[in-house]
C-alpha distance (Angstrom), angle and dihedral (degrees) to the residues before:
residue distance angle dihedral
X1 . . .
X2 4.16 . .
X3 3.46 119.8 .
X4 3.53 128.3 -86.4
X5 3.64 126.4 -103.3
X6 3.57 98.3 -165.2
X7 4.08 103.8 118.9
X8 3.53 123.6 -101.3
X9 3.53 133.4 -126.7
X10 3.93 129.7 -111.4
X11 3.73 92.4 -106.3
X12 3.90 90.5 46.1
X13 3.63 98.7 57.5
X14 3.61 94.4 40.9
X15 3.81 93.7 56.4
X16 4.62 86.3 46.7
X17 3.73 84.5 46.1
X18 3.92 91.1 66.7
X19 3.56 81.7 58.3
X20 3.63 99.4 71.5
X21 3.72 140.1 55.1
X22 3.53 123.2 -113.2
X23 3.63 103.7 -13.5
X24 4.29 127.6 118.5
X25 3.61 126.9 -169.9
X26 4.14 114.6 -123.0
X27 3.63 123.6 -140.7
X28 3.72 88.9 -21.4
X29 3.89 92.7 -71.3
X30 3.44 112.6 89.8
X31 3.59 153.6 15.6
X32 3.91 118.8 -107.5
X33 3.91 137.1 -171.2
X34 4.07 139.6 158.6
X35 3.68 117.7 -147.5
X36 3.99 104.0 -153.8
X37 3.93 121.9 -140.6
X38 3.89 141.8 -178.1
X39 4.03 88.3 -142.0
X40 3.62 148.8 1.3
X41 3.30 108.0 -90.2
X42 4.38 106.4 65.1
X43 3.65 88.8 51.6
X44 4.09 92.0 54.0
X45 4.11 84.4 43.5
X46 3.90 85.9 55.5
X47 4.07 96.9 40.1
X48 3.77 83.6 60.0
X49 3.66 101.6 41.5
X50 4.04 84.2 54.5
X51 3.67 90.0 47.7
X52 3.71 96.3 55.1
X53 4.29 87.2 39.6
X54 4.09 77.0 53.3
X55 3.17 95.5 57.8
X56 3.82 103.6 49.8
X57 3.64 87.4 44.1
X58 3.76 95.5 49.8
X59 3.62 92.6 -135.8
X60 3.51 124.3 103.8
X61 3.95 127.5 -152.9
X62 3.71 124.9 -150.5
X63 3.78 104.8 -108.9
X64 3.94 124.8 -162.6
X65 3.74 112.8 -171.8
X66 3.62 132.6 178.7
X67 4.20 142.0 130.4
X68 3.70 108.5 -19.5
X69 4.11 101.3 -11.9
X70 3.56 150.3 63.5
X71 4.12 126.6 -144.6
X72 3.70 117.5 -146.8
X73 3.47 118.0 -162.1
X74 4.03 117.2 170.7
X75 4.10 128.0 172.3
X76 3.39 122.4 135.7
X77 3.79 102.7 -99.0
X78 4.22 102.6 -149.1
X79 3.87 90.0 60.0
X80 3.64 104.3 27.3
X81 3.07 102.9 -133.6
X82 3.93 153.7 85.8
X83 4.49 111.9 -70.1
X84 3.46 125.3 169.7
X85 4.37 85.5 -105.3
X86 3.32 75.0 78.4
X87 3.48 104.2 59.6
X88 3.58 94.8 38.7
X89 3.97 94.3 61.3
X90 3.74 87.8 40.1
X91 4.42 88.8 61.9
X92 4.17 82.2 41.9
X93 3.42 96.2 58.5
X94 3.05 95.5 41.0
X95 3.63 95.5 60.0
X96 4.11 93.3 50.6
């Protein structure tokens, strides 16, 4: 059985979000997180390890990269909003 992709409600994601490490919601909407590097490099080897996780997940985060750190940005784009996809590829990620 997949996921749902029905939203979730504030007390929902609050209760996932206690689930994961290092990661807020914003606004309600989405799920945020910045990785934190001493170069340029490890953040690019993340931003593609995410890409390929992406991929086999079929959902895709919004990814922000630059000198020393990676921005993770994950909602599920069709409903705009916050589903609990988006907490599962939050926990994957975070165990690349």
């Amino acid at each position: 059985m997949s996921p749902s992709t029905t939203p979730l409600s504030d007390s929902v994601t609050k209760k996932l979000l206690l689930q994961l490490d290092g990661w807020s919601i914003v606004e309600s909407h989405h799920l945020y997180k910045t990785y934190s590097f001493s170069n340029f490099l490890q953040p690019l080897e993340l931003l593609n390890k995410v890409a390929v996780l992406a991929e086999e997940e079929g959902h895709h985060p919004d990814l922000e990269l630059g000198w020393g750190y990676l921005n993770i940005k994950i909602f599920t784009h069709n409903i705009n909003n916050l589903t609990e996809r988006d907490f599962i590829l939050a926990a994957k990620i975070d165990k690349l």
